[in-house]
C-alpha positions as CSV (number, residue, x, y, z in Angstrom):
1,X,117.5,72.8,109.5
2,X,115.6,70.0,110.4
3,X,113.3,68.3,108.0
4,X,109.6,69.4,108.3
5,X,107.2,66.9,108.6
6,X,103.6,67.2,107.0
7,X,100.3,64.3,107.8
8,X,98.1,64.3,104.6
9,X,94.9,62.6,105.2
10,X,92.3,61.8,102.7
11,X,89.9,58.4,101.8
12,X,91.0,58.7,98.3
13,X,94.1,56.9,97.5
14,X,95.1,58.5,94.3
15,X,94.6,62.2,95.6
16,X,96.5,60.3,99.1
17,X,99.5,59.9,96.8
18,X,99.2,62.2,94.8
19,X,99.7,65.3,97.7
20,X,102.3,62.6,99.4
21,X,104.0,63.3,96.0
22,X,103.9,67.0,95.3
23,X,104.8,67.5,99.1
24,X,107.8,65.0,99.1
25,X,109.5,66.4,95.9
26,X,109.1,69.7,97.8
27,X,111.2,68.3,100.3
28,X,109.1,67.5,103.1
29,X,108.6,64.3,105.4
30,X,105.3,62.6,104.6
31,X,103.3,60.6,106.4
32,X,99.6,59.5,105.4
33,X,96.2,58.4,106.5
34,X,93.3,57.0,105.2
35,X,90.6,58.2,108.0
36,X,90.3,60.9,110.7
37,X,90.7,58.0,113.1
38,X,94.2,56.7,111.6
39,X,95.4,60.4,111.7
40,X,94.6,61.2,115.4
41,X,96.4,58.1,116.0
42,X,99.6,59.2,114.3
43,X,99.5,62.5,116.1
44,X,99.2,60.3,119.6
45,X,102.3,58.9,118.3
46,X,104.5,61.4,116.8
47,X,105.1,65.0,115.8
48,X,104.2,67.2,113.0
49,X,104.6,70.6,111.6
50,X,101.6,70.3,109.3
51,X,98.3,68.2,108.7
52,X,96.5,68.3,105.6
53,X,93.2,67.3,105.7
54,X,90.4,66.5,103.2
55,X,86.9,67.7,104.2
56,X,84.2,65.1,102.9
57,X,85.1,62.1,104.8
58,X,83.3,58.7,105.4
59,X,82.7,58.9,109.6
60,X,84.9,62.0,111.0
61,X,85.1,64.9,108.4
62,X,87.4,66.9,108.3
63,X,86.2,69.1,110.1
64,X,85.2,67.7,113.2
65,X,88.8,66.6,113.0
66,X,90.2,70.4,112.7
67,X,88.0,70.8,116.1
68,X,89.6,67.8,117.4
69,X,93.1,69.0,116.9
70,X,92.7,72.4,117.9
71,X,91.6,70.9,121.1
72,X,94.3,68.9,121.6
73,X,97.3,69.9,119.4
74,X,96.1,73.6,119.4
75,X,99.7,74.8,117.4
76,X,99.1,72.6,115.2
77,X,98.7,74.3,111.5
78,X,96.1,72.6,109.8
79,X,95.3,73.0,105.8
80,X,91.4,71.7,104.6
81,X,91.5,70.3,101.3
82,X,87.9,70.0,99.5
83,X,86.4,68.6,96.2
84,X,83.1,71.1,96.7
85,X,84.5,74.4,97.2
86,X,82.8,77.1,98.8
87,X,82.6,80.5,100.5
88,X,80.7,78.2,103.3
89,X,82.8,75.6,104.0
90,X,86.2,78.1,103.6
91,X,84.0,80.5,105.9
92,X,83.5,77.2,108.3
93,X,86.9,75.5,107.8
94,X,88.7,79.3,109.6
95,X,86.4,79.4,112.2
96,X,87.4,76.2,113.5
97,X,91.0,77.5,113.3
98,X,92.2,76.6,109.6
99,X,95.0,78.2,108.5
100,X,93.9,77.7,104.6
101,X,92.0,75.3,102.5
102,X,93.1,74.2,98.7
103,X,90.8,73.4,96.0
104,X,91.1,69.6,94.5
105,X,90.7,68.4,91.1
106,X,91.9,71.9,89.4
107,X,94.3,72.2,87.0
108,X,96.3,74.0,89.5
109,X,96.1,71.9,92.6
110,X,99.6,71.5,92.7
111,X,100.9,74.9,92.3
112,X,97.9,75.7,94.6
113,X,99.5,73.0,97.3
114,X,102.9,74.1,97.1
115,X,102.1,77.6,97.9
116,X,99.8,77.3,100.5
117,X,101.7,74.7,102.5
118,X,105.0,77.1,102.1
119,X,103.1,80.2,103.2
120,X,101.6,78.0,106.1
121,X,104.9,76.6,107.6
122,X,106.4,80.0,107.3
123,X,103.4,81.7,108.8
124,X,103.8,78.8,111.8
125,X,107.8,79.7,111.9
126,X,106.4,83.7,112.5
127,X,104.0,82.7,115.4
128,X,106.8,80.3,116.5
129,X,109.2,83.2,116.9
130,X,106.2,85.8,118.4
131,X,105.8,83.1,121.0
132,X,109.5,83.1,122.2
133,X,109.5,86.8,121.8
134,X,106.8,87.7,124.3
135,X,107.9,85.1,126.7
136,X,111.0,86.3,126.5
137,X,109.9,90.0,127.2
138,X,107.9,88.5,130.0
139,X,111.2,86.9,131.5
140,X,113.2,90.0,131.0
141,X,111.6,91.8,133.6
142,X,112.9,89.1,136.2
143,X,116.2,89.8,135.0
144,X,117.2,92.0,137.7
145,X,120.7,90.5,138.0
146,X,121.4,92.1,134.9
147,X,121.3,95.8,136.6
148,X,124.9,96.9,137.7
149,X,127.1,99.7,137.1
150,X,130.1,97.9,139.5
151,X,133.0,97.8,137.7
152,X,132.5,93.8,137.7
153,X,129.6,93.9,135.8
154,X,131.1,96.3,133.2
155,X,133.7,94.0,132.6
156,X,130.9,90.9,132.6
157,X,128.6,93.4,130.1
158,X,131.5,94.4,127.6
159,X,132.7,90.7,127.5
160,X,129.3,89.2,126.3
161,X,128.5,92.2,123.8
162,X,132.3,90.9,122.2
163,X,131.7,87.2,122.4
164,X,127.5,86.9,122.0
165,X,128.1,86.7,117.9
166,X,130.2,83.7,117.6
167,X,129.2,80.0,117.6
168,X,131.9,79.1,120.1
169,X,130.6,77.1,122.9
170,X,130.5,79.1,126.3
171,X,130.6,78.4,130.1
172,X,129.3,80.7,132.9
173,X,130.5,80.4,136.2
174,X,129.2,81.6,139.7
175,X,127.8,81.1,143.0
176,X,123.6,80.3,142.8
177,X,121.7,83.0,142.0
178,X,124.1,85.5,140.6
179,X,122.3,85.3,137.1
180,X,124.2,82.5,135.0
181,X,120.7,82.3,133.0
182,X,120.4,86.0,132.4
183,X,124.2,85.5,130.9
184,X,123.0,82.5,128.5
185,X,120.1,84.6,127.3
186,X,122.1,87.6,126.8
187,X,124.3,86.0,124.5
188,X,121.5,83.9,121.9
189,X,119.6,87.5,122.3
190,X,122.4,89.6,121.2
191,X,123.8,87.4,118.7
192,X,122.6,85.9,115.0
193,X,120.9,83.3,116.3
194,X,118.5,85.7,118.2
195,X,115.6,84.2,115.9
196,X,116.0,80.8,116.4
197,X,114.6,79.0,120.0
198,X,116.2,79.4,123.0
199,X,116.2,76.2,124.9
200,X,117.0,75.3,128.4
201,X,117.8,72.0,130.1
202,X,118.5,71.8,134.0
203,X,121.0,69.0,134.3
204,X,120.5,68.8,138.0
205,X,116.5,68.1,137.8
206,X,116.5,64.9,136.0
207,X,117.1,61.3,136.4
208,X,119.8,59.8,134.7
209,X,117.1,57.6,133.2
210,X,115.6,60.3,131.5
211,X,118.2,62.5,130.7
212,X,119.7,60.8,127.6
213,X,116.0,61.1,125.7
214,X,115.7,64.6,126.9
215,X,118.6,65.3,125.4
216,X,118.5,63.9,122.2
217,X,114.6,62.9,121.6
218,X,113.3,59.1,121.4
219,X,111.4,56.9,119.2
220,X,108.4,54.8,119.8
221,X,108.9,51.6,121.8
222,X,112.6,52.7,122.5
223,X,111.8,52.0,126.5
224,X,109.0,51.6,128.4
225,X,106.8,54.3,128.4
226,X,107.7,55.8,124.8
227,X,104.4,55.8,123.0
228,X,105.7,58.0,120.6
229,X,108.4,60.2,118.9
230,X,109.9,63.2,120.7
231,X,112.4,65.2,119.9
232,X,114.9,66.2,122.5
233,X,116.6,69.1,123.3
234,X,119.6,69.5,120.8
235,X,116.5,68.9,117.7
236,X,114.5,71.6,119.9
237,X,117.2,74.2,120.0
238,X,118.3,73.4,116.4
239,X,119.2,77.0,114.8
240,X,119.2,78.6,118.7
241,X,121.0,77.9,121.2
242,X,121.0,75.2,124.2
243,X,121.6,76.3,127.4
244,X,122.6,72.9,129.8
245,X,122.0,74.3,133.1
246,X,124.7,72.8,136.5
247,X,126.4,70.9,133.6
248,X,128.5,69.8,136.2
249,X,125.0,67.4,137.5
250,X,125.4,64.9,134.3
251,X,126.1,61.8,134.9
252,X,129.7,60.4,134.1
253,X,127.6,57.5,131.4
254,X,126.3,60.4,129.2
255,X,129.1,62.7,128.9
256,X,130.8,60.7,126.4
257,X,127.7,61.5,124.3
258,X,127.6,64.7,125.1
259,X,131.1,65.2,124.0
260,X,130.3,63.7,120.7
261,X,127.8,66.1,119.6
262,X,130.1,69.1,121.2
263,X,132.4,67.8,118.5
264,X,130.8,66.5,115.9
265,X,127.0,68.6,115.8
266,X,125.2,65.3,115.4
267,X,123.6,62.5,117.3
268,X,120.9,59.5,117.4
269,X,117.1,59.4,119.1
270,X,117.0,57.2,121.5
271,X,116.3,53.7,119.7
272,X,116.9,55.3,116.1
273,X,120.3,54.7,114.2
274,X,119.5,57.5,112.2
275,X,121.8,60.6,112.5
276,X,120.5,63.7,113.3
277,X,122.5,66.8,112.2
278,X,121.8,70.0,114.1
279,X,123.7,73.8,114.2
280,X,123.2,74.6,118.1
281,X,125.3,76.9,120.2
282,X,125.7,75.4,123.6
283,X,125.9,77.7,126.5
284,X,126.5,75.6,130.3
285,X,126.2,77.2,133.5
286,X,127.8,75.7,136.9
287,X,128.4,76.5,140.4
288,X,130.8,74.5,141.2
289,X,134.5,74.3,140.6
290,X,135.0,72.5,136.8
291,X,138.7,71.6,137.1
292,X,138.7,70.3,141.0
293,X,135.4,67.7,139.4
294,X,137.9,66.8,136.6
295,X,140.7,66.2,139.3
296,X,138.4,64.0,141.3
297,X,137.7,61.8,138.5
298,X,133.2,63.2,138.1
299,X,134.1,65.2,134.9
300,X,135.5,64.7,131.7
301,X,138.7,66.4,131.3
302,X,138.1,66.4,127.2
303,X,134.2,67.6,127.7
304,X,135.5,70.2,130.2
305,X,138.2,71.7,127.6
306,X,135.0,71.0,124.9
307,X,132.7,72.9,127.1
308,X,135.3,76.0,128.1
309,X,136.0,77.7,125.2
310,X,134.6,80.9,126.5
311,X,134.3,81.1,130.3
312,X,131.8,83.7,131.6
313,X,132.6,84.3,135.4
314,X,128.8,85.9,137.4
315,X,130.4,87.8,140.5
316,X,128.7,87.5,143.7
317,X,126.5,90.3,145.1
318,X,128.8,90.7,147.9
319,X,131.1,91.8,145.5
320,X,129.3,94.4,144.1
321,X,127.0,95.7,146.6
322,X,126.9,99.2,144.9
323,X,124.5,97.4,142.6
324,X,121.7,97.0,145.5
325,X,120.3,100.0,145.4
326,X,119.2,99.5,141.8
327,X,118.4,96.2,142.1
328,X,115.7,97.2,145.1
329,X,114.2,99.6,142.7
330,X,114.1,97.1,139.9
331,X,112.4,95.0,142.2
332,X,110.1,96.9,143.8
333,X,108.7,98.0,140.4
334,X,108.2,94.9,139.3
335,X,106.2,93.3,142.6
336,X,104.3,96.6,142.5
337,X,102.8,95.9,139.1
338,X,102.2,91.9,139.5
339,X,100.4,92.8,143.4
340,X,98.9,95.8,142.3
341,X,100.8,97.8,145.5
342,X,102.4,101.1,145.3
343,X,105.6,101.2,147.1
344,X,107.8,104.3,146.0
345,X,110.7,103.3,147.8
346,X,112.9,101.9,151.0
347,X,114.3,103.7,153.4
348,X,117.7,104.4,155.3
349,X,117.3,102.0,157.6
350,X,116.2,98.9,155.7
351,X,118.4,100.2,153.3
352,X,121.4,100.0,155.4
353,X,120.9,96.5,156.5
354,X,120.7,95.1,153.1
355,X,124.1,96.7,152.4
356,X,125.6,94.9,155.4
357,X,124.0,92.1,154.5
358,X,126.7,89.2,152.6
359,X,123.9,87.9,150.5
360,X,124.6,83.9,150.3
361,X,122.2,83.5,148.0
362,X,122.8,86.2,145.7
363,X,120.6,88.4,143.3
364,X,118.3,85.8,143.5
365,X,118.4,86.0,147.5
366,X,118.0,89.7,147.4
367,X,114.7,89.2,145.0
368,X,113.0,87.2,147.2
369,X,113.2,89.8,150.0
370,X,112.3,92.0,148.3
371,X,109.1,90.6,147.0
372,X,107.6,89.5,150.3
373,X,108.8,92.9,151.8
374,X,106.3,94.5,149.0
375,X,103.7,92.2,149.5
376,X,103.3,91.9,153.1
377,X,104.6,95.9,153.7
378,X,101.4,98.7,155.1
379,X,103.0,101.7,154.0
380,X,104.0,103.0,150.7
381,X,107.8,102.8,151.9
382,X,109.5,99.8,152.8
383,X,111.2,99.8,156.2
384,X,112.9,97.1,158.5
385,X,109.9,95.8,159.9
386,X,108.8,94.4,156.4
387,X,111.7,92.1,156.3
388,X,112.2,88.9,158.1
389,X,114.5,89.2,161.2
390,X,116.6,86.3,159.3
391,X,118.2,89.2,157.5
392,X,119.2,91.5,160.0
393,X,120.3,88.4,162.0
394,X,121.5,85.6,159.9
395,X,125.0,84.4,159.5
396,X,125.7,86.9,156.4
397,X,125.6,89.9,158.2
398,X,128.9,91.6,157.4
399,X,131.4,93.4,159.7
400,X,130.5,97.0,159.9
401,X,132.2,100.2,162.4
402,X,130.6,98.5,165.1
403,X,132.7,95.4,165.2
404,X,135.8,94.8,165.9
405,X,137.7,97.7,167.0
406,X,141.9,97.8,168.3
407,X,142.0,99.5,171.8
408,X,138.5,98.1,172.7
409,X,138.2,95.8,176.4
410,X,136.4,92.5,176.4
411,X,133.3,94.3,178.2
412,X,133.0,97.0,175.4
413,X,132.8,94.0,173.3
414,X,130.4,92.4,174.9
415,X,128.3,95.9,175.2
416,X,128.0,96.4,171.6
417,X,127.5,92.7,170.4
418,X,124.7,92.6,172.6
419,X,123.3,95.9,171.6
420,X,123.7,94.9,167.9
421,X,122.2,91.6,168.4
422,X,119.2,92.7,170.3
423,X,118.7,95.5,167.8
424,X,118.7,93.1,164.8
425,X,115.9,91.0,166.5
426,X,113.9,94.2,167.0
427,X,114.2,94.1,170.7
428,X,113.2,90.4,171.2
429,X,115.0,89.1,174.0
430,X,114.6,85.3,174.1
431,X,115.6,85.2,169.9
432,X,118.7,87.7,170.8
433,X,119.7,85.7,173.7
434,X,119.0,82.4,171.7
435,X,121.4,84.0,169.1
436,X,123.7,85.2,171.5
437,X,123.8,81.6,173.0
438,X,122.9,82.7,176.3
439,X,119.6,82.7,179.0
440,X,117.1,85.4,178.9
441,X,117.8,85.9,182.4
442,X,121.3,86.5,181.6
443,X,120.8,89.1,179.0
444,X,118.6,90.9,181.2
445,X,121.4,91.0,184.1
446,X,124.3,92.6,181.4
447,X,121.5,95.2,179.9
448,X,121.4,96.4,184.1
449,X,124.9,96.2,184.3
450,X,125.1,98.4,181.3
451,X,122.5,100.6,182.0
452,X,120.8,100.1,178.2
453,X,117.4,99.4,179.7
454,X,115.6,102.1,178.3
455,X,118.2,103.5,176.1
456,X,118.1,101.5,173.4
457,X,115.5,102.5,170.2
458,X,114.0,99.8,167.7
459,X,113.8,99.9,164.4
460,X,110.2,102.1,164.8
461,X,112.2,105.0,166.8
462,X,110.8,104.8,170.4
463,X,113.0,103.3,173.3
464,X,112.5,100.3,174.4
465,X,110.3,100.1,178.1
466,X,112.5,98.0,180.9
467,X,109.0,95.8,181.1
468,X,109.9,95.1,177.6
469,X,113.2,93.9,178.1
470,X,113.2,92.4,181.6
């Protein structure tokens, strides 16, 4: 585990050293100031676990500097240390947000340091851990994609309960939006590591100027720009697991590196030669085709074998479309509570057209409608007129026993598409005839020639009025 580092800060040089002592033969990294001022200046400039901070002060006490760093660095754990103990300035020191204060000049100051500064890092490692837990309970409830029963996702669910526990490196595959993510958090949350952080890195959303430090931290002055430390991703996620999201997006330049630390578990900052050693599991997601990149000459072929130990393949919706019915529900109960409706359902109709939907974009697609549909439906039941005509029109409508049909003429054909097309816009003629590729005019002269003016019903139940059409 990495190395916690603690900022002692006190005008007195022997009790400086002397804390800077008990603390390093604890084990921890040290760093010291002499004033308030010096130590909001280190803080500008790097990171700690821990500051340690005497009271009585010349210019800033130490406690206008607790309410300094509380302000800014409010995570910060912060231990007073004071030469004139009190119930009033221990009373003073918590308000302010304090975790403890210690006692100087006692013939048990060190004892007294060791155990409060233990107690404090581990009661920061507990809040630490509560943090990720509730966001992570938070993010669970947009985990939809996760909802299946399709013999797919059975095989998808079994193999990640068999694989979540070991350290092997894993890759999911899949289309966008078919819930790589959910697959990444599945595994760290069902295996040993389910304690440690869970962090994520979208490969595709950075410049390859900045994706080396995000990966593996910087020092001060390394580039232009670094005013201070900062750990990357691989220190971040160090007893958790990394997930590198579209792996496939690094640059050629860095995945040398990457392939280093795959291999080897350790790696330099950014302007440091100091070696970092980390224990990370490394999950990557990627929608695109792995082995064709490595044939074209974008991917590593020895990262690629590195990175696919343990493929994870996401099935597209279309492929399990039995799912969408519990998906809607999952859905709707979750838009109901964050905009306060009270949808209890969809009905046939809307129903049906999500299943002949072909859903390019996936679960994610599918999520999307149905959060506008709750948000901008009247009634308490979703219907067809709550969706956007996109879906009951759009390229990704599938074939259904209206389409093509054996035995059927050309004009039969013709009948239906236009029927189908027209009923999809909800009776619109000029977007149906802009679909259809065809004049207004023109659809008007085959509904007459079918005799559909008035037969035809909308998605609302009443027949359409000729005036309506025409």
């Amino acid at each position: 585990m990495a190395t916690k580092r603690i900022l002692v800060v006190d005008d007195d040089s022997y009790v400086r050293g002397a804390t800077e002592e008990i603390l390093i033969r604890k084990g921890y990294d040290v760093d010291t100031a002499s004033a308030a001022s010096g130590a909001l200046q280190k803080l500008d400039e790097s990171e700690y676990d821990l500051l340690l901070s005497d009271i009585k002060m010349p210019g800033m006490n130490g406690l206008e500097l607790l309410e300094k760093v509380k302000t800014k660095w409010p995570e910060l754990t912060v231990i007073l240390m004071t030469a004139y103990s009190s119930v009033e300035d221990a009373v003073r020191a918590m308000k302010h947000g304090a975790y403890d204060y210690i006692q100087k000049g006692s013939e048990s100051t060190t004892a007294e340091t060791e155990i409060v500064v233990e107690r404090a890092l581990k009661f920061q490692e507990t809040e630490r851990e509560n943090r990720r837990l509730r966001s992570e309970l938070q993010s669970r409830y947009g985990f939809g994609n996760m909802i299946g029963k399709a013999k797919l996702m059975e095989q998808v669910f079994n193999y990640i309960e068999t694989v979540a526990d070991s350290p092997a490196t894993v890759l999911v595959t899949g289309e966008s939006g078919t819930g790589k993510e959910l697959v990444a958090r599945s595994l760290h949350y069902n295996s040993a590591r389910r304690n440690g952080p869970f962090i994520r890195l979208n490969c595709a959303a950075l410049p390859k100027d900045l994706m080396e430090s995000e990966l593996f931290g910087h020092e001060k002055g390394a580039f232009t720009g670094a005013i201070k430390q900062t750990r990357g991703r691989f220190e971040m996620a160090d007893g958790g697991t990394l997930l590198l999201d579209e792996i496939s997006e690094i640059d050629p330049s860095l995945q040398a590196k990457l392939l280093r630390v795959l291999q080897e578990r350790e790696f330099e900052r950014v302007g440091s030669t100091q070696t970092i050693k980390v224990n990370v599991r490394i999950v990557a997601t990627t929608n695109r085709d792995l082995q064709k990149e490595v044939d074209e000459g974008n991917f590593r072929q020895d990262l690629y074998y590195r990175l696919n130990v343990i493929e994870v393949e996401m099935p597209p919706l279309r492929d399990r479309l039995e799912d969408a019915p519990a998906l809607v529900r999952a859905f709707i109960e979750r838009y109901n509570e964050e905009n306060g409706k009270s949808i209890v359902g969809i009905d046939d109709e809307a129903m049906e057209l999500i299943m002949r939907y072909d859903w390019p974009g996936n679960v994610r697609e599918l999520e999307n409608y149905i959060e506008r549909a709750v948000v901008v439906a009247s009634g308490t039941v979703l219907t067809v007129a709550d969706f956007p005509r996109k879906l009951a029109a759009g390229p990704g409508i599938s074939s259904s026993d209206d389409g093509l049909q054996i035995g059927l003429t050309v004009h039969e054909m013709e009948r239906r598409l236009i029927m189908k097309t027209l009923e999809a816009f909800s009776g619109n003629r000029t977007d149906a005839a802009s679909q259809l590729g065809i004049s207004t005019r023109t659809l008007r002269n085959k509904l007459h020639e079918y005799g559909e003016m008035t037969a035809f019903k909308p998605g609302n139940g009443r027949p359409f009025l000729e005036s309506e059409i025409a």
